[in-house]
PATITOR-574384 format. One line per 3 residues: number of its first residue (from 1); their letters; for each residue x negated, y, z of C-alpha. Coordinates in nm, 3 decimals, always signed. Layout:
% PATITOR-574384
NUM	a	X,Y,Z ~ ...
//
This chain:
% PATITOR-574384
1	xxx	-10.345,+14.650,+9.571 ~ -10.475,+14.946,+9.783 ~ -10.313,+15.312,+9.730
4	xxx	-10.524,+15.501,+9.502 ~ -10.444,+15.841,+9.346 ~ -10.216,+15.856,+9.069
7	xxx	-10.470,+16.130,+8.871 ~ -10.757,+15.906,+8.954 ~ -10.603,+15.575,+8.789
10	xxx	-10.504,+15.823,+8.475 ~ -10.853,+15.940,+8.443 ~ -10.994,+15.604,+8.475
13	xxx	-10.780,+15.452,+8.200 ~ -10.828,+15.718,+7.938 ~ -11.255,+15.665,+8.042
16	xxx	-11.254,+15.268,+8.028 ~ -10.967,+15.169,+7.806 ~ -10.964,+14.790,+7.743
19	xxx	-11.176,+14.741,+8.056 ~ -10.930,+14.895,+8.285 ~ -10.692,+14.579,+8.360
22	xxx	-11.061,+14.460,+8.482 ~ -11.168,+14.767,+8.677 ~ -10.842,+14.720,+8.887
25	xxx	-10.860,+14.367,+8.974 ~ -11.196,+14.461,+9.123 ~ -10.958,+14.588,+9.390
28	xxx	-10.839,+14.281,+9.531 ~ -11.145,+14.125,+9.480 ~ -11.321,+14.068,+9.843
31	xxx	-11.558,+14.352,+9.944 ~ -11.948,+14.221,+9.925 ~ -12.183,+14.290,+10.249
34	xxx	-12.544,+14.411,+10.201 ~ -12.879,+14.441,+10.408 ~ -13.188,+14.539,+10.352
37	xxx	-13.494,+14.365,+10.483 ~ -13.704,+14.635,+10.678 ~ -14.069,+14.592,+10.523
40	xxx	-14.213,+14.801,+10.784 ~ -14.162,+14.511,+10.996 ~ -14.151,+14.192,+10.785
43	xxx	-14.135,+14.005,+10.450 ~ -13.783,+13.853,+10.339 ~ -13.982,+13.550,+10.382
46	xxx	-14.086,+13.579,+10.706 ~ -13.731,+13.733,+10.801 ~ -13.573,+13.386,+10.640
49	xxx	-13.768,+13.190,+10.855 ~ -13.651,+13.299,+11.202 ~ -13.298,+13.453,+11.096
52	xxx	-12.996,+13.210,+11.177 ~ -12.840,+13.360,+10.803 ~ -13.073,+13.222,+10.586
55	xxx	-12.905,+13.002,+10.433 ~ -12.589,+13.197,+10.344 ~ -12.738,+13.507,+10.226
58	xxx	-12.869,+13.545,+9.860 ~ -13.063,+13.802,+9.683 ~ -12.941,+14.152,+9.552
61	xxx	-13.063,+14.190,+9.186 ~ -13.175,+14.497,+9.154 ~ -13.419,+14.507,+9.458
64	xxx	-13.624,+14.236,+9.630 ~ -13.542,+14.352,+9.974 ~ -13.186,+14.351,+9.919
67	xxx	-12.997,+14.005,+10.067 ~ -12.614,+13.931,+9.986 ~ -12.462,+13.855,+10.315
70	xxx	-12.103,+13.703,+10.419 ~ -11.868,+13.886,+10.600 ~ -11.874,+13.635,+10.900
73	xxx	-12.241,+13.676,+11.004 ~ -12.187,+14.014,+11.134 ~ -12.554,+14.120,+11.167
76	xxx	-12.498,+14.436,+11.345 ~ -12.464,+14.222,+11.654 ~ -12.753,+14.028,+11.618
79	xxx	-13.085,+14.103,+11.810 ~ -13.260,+14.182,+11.502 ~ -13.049,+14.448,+11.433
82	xxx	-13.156,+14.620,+11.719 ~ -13.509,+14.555,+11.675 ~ -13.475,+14.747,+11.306
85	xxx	-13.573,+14.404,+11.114 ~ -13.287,+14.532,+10.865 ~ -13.075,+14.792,+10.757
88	xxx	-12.687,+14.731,+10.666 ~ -12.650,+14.854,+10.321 ~ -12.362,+14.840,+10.022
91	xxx	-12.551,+14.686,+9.765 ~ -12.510,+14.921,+9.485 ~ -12.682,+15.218,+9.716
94	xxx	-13.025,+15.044,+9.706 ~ -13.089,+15.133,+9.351 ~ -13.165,+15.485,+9.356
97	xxx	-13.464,+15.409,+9.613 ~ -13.584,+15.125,+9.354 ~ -13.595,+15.400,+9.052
100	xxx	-13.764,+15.660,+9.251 ~ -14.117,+15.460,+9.216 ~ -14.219,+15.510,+9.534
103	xxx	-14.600,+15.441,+9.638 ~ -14.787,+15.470,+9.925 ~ -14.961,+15.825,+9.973
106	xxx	-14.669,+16.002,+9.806 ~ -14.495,+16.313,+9.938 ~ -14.113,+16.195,+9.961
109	xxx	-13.806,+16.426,+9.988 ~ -13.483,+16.265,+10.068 ~ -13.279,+16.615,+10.045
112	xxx	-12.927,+16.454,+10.128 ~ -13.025,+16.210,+10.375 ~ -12.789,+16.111,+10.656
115	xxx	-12.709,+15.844,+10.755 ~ -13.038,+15.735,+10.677 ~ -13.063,+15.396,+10.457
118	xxx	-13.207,+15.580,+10.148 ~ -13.506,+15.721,+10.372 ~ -13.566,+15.410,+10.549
121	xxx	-13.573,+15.203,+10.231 ~ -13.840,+15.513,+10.110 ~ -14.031,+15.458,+10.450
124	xxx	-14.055,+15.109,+10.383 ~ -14.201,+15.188,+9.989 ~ -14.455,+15.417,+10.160
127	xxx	-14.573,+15.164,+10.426 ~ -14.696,+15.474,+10.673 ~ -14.912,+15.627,+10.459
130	xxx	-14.778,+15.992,+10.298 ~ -14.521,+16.152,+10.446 ~ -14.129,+16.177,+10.381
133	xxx	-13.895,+16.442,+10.475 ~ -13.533,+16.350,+10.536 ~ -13.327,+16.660,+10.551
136	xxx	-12.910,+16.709,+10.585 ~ -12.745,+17.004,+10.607 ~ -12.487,+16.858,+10.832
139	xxx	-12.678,+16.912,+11.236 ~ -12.396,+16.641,+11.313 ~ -12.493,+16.405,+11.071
142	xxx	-12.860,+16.462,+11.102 ~ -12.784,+16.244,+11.487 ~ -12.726,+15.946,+11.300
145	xxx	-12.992,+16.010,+11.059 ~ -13.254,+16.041,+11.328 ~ -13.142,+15.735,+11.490
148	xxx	-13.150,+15.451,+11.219 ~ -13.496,+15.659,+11.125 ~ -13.647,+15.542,+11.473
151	xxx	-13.470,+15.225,+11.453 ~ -13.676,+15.124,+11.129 ~ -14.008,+15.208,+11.303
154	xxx	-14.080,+15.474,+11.066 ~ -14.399,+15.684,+11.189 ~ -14.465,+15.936,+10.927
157	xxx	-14.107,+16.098,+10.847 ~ -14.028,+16.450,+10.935 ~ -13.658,+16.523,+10.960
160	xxx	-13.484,+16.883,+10.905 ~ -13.115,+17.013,+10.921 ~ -13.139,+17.269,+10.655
163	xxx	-12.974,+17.423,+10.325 ~ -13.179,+17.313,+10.049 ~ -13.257,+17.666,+9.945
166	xxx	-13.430,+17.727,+10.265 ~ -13.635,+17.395,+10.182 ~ -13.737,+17.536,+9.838
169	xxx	-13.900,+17.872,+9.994 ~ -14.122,+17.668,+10.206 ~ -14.170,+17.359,+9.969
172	xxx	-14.257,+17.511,+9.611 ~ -14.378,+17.220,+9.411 ~ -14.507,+17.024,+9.688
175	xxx	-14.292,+16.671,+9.625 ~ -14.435,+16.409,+9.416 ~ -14.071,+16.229,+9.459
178	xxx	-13.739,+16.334,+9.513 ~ -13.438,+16.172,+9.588 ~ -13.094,+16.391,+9.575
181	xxx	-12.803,+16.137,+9.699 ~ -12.556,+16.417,+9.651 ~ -12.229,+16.447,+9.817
184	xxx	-11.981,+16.337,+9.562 ~ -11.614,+16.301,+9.562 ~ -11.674,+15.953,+9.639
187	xxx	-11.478,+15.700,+9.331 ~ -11.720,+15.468,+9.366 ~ -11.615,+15.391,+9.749
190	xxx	-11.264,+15.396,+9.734 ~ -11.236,+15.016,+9.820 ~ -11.513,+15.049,+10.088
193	xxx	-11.334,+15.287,+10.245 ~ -10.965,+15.385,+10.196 ~ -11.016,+15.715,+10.340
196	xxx	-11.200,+15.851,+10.097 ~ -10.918,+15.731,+9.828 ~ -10.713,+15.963,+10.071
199	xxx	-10.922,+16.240,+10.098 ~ -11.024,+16.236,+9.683 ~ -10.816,+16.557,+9.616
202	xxx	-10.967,+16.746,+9.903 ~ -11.330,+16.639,+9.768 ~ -11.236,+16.783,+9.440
205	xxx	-11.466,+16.683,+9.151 ~ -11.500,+17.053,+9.071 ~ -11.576,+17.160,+9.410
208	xxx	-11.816,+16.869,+9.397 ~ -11.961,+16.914,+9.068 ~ -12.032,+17.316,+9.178
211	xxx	-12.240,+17.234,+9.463 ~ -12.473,+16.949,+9.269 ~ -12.550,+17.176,+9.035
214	xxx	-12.687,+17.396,+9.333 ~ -12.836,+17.133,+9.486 ~ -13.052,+16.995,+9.169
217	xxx	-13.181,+17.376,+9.078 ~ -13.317,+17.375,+9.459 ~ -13.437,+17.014,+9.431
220	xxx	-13.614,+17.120,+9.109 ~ -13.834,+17.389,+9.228 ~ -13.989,+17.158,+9.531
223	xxx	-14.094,+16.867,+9.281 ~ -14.443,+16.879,+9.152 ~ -14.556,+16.876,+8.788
226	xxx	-14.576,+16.500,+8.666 ~ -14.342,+16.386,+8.973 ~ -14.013,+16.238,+9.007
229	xxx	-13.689,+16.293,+9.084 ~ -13.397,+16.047,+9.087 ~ -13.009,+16.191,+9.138
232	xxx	-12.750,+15.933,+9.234 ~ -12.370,+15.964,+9.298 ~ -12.111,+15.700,+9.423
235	xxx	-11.853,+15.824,+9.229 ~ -11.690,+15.756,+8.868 ~ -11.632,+16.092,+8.700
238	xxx	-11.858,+16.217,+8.434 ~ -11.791,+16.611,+8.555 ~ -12.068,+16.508,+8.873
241	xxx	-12.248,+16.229,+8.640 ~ -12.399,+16.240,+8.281 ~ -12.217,+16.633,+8.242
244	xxx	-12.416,+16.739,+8.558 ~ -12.756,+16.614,+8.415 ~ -12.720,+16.753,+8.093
247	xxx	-12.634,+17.088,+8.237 ~ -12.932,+17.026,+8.437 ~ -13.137,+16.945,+8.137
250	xxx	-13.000,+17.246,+7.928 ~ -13.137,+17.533,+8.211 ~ -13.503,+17.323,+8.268
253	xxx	-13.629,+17.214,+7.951 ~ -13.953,+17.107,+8.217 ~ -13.740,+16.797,+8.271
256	xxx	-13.690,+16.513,+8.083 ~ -13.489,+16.181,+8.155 ~ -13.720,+15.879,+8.167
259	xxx	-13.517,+15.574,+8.094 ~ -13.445,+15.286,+8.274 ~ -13.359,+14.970,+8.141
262	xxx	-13.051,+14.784,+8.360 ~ -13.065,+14.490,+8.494 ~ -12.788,+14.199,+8.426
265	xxx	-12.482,+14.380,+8.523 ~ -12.592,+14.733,+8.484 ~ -12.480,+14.921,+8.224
268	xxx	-12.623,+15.249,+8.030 ~ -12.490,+15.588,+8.099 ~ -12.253,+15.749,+7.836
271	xxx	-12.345,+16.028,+7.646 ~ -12.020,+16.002,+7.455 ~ -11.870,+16.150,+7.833
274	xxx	-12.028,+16.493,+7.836 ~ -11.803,+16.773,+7.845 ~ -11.823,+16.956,+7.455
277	xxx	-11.900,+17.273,+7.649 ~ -12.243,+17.153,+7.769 ~ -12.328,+16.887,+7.469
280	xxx	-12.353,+17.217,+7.253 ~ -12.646,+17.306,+7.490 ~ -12.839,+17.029,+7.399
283	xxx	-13.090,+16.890,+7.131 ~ -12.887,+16.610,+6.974 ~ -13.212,+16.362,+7.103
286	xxx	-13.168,+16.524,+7.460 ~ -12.849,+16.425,+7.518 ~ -12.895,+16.095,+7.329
289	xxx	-13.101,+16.045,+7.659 ~ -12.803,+16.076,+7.880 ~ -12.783,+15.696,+7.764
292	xxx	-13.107,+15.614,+7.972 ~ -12.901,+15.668,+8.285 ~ -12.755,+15.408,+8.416
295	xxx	-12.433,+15.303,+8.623 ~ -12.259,+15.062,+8.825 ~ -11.923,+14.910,+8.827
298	xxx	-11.737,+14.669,+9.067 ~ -11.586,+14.478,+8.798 ~ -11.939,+14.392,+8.622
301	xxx	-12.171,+14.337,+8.918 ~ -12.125,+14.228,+9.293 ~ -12.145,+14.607,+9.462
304	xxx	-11.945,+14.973,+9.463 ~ -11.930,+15.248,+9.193 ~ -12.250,+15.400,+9.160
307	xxx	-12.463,+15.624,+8.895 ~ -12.855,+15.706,+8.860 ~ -13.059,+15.918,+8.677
310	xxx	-13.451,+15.961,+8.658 ~ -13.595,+16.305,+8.603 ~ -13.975,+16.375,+8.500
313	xxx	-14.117,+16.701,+8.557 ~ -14.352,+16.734,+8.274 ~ -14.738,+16.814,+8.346
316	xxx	-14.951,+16.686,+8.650 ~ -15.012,+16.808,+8.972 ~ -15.347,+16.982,+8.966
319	xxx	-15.635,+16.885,+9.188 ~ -15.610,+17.167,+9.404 ~ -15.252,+17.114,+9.437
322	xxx	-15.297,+16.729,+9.579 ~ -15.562,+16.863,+9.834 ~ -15.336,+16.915,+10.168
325	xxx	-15.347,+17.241,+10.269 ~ -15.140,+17.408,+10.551 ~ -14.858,+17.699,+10.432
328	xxx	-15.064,+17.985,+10.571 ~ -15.323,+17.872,+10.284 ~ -15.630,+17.708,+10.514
331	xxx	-15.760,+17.367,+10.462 ~ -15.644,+17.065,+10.665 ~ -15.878,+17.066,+10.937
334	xxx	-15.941,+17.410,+10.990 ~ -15.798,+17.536,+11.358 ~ -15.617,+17.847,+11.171
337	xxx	-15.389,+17.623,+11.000 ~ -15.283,+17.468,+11.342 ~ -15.192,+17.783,+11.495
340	xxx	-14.907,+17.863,+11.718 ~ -14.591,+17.944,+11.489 ~ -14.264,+17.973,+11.597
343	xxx	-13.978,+17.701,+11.417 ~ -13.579,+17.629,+11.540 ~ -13.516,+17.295,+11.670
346	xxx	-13.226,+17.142,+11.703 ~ -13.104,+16.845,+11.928 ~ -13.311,+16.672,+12.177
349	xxx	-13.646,+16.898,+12.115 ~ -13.478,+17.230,+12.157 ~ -13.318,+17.101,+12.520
352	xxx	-13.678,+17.005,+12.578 ~ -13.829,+17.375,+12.502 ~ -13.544,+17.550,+12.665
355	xxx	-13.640,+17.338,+12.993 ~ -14.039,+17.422,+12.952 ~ -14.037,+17.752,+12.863
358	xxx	-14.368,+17.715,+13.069 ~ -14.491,+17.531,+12.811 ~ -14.795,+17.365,+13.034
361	xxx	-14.795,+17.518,+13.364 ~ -14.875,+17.105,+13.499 ~ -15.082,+16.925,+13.217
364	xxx	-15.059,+17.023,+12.793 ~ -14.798,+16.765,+12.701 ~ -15.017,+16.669,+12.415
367	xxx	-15.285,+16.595,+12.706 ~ -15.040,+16.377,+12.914 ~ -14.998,+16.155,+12.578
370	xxx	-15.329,+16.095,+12.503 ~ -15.376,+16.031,+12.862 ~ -15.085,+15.752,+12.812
373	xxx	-15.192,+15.637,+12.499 ~ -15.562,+15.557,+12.619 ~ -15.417,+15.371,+12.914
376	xxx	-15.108,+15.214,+12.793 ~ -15.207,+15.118,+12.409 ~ -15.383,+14.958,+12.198
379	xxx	-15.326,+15.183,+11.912 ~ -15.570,+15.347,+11.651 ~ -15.422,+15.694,+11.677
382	xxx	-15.673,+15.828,+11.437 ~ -15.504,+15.773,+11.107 ~ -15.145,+15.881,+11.284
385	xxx	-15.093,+16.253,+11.237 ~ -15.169,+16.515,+11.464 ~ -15.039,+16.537,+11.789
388	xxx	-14.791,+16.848,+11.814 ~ -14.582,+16.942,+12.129 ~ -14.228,+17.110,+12.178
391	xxx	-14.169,+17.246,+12.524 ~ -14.235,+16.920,+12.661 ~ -14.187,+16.670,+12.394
394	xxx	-14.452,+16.516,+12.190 ~ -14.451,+16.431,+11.839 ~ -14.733,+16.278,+11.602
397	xxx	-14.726,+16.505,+11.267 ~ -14.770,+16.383,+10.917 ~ -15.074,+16.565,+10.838
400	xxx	-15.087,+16.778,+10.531 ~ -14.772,+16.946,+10.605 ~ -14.716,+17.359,+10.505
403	xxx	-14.593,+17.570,+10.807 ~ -14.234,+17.462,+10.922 ~ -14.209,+17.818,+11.060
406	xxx	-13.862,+17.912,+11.070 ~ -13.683,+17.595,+10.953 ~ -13.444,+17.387,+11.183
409	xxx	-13.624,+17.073,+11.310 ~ -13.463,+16.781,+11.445 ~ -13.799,+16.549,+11.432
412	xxx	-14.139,+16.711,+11.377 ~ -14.302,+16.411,+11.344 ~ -14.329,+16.070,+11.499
415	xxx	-14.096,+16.143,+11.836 ~ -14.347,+15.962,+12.094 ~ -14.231,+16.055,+12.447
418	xxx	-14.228,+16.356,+12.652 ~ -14.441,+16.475,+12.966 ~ -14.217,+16.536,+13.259
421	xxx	-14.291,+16.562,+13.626 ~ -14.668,+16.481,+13.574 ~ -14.635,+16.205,+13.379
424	xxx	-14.575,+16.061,+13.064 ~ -14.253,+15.954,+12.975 ~ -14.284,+15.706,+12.613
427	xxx	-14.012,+15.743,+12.381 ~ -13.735,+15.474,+12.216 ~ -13.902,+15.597,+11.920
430	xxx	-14.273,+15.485,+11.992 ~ -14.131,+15.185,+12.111 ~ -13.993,+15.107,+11.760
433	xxx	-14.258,+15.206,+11.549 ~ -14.527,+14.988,+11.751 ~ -14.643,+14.605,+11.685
436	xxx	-14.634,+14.385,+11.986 ~ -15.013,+14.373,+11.992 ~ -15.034,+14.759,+12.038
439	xxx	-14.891,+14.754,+12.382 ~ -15.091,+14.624,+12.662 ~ -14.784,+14.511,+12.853
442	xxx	-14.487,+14.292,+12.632 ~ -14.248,+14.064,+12.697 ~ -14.062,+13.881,+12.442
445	xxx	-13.756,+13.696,+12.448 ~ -13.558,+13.463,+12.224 ~ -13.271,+13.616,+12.046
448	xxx	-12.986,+13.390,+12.224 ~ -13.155,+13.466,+12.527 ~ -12.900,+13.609,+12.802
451	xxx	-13.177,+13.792,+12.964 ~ -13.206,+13.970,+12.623 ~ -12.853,+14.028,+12.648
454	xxx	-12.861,+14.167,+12.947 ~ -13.133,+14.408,+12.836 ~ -12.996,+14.566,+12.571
457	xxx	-12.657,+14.631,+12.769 ~ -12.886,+14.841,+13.009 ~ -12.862,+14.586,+13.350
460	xxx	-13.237,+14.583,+13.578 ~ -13.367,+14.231,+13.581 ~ -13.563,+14.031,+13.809
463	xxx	-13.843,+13.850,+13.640 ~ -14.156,+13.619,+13.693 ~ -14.444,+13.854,+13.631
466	xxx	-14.570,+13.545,+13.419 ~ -14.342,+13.621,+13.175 ~ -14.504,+13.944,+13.062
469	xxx	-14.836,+13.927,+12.823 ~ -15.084,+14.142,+12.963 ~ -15.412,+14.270,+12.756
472	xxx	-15.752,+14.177,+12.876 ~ -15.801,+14.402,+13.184 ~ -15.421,+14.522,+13.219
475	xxx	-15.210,+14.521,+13.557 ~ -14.892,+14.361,+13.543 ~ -14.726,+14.694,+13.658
478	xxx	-14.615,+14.951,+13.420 ~ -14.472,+14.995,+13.099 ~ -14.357,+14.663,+12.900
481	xxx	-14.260,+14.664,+12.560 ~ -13.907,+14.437,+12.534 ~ -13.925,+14.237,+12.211
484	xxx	-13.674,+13.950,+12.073 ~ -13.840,+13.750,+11.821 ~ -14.147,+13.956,+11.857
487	xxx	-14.010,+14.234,+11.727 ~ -13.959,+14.565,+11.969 ~ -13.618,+14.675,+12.135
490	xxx	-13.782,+14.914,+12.357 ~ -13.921,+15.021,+12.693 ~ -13.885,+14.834,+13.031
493	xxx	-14.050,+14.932,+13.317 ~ -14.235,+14.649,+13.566 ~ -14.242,+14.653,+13.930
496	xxx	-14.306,+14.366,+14.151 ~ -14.065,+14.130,+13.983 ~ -13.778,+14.372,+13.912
499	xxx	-13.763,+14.499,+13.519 ~ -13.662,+14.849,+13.539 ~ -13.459,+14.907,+13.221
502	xxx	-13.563,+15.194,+13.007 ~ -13.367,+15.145,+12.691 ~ -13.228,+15.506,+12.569
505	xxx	-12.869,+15.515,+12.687 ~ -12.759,+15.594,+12.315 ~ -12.902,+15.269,+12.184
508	xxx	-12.696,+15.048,+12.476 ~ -12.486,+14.766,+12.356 ~ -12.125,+14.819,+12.512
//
């Protein structure tokens, strides 16, 4: 039996009573593994029939992307992995993404979003077409955000490293979904991770509970009339669970909780565990509706400690409202709403203004990647945002976005490459979010291939320029796309039979 906190087990017996003795054997019970079948690139189907696991893995119930996997396969190590065919997930921290009712088109705020998996599985609801913006206030957590982000493919997410009252000045109503993954005092993981057992007093459930509440009021004010927003926590205590949503209910009486009905396992949330104090602010039928949440438990499913809620905003988003226009108030399209603004950036974009205060003393960036793009693709750019450069970094922009003038920007867009030296330089990025087919120049390997190996460790290889699948018209030298399976691992460059490798150092197997 691991060490848990002596407060913790007395809360959790008074809460669960008879189903205690239960809750604790779930503690010796073996962990269960999770991934997540990236959409973006394939169907479970098509993933089952090339994947050496398909016939130990077995579905998660709550989403049909979700696969059970054992602990020997160790996918992180396998090819696919690193081609972004899936994302390692605990099971139980799919849900939330499956309640938010995402649809292609929508505008998607994941407000709490690093490391990532909640705005890739939203990426892969939206299929490219709306937008998403995956903020965390945490710059250092925002690295590993922006990583597994590009490792899915994803080309139309935006990604910021700011407080979410800073979002809600520039972001008024403007969500039609909203996901708030809130930083909890973590009860949920405690067998995932026995650090967080230790750390459970420092992440007090007050201190916790205090800045939710924050967060939700801030979340509220950027979600559209008629639009959603989901809050999830991985923790136990009903302080940061049904008490913090009826709190929330009792200040916006423009919210309602829609129900959801749980699936085997699942189990409603308790109104009986609101705090007196905040039941007295309530109809008696609004809190009743604190039983529409729901919440998961390791000793009645196969996954962590986890609790939902879904949130309505009452009304609909006028017409006006859904027409995209930019934050200085002109219509998409119109040059004034494409104007040079200043905006922070953080990371690898503000090393690349720093460097080009210039700007385009050579060639406009944006020139040098259209240049690239013509030569080197075979990619309808038209439906792909609007090209926006950084110093000397180019991004592709979801379109429809207000100003980002004065908010800190780790990805304005699609991250597609940078011009340097009087050329183009494509990006790990672009490399992930393209199909085979859009790159003149590929090269595809098996997975158990040692050249493959060799590859993603970084080494130069020597090659038969037979190998590589050129386009109608295309020279063998130049930019190759590396894929394993078919799938994309990123940028090699060809010169008469060596394989330059140009695989971002940070994404190097060691």
């Amino acid at each position: 039996m691991m060490d848990l906190p002596i407060k913790f087990l007395e809360k959790m017996k008074l809460l669960l009573g008879s189903e205690f003795d239960d809750f604790m054997s779930s503690y010796d019970a073996p962990r269960v593994y999770g991934l997540r079948i990236n959409p973006l690139k394939l169907s479970v189907s098509e993933w089952r029939e090339i994947s050496p696991m398909k016939d130990r893995v077995k579905p998660i119930p709550w989403t049909k992307d979700g696969l059970y996997y054992t602990e020997e396969d160790r996918p992180g190590r396998h090819p696919h992995y690193n081609a972004g065919l899936y994302y390692i997930q605990e099971p139980s921290a799919m849900l939330p993404v499956e309640l938010l009712d995402v649809q292609p088109g929508n505008r998607v705020l994941d407000l709490c979003a690093a490391p990532g998996g909640k705005s890739t599985q939203i990426a892969g609801k939206l299929m490219g077409e709306g937008v998403i913006v995956s903020n965390d206030n945490a710059f250092e957590r925002t690295k590993a955000l922006a990583k597994n982000i590009e490792l899915a493919g994803v080309r139309n997410a935006v990604i910021l490293n700011e407080e979410p009252a800073k979002l809600a000045e520039v972001f008024a109503e403007w969500f039609d979904r909203i996901l708030v993954d809130a930083p909890c005092s973590g009860e949920g993981m405690f067998r995932k991770d026995e650090n967080m057992a230790a750390s459970w007093e420092k992440h007090s459930v007050v201190k916790c509970s205090i800045m939710q509440k924050d967060i939700l009021a801030h979340a509220a004010a950027m979600l559209a009339p008629g639009g959603r927003l989901v809050y999830s926590t991985c923790t136990f205590s009903p302080e940061e669970n049904e008490s913090q949503i009826a709190a929330f209910l009792a200040e916006h009486p423009e919210f309602y909780i829609e129900p959801v009905l749980p699936p085997g396992g699942i189990t409603q949330g308790r109104q009986d565990w609101i705090d007196e104090e905040t039941a007295a602010k309530l109809e008696p039928d609004r809190a009743e509706s604190l039983s529409g949440t729901v919440r998961l438990w390791p000793h009645l499913l196969e996954g962590e400690g986890h609790y939902a809620a879904v949130l309505r905003r009452r009304g609909e988003r006028s017409r006006d409202a859904s027409i995209a226009v930019s934050a200085a108030g002109y219509p998409l399209g119109d040059k004034r709403a494409n104007a040079k603004r200043p905006v922070k950036l953080r990371g690898a974009s503000a090393k690349a203004q720093r460097t080009s205060k210039q700007a385009v003393t050579e060639a406009d960036p944006k020139e040098s990647w259209e240049a690239f793009a013509e030569k080197e693709l075979a990619l309808d750019r038209s439906e792909l945002g609007e090209p926006v450069a950084f110093g000397s970094i180019v991004y592709l922009q979801p379109q429809g976005l207000p100003s980002l003038n004065g908010l800190k920007i780790v990805r304005a867009g699609w991250l597609v490459g940078e011009a340097k030296k009087g050329r183009f330089a494509p990006s790990q990025a672009l490399a992930m979010g393209l199909k085979r087919e859009e790159a003149i120049r590929s090269l595809n390997w098996s997975p158990d291939a040692e050249a493959l190996n060799r590859y993603l460790k970084g080494e130069t290889l020597f090659i038969n320029q037979e190998d590589i699948a050129l386009a109608d018209g295309a020279e063998p030298k130049g930019y190759v796309l590396v894929c394993a399976d078919g799938y994309p691992v990123g940028w090699a460059k060809y010169v008469d039979g060596m394989l330059k490798n140009e695989l971002a150092s940070g994404w190097r197997r060691i």
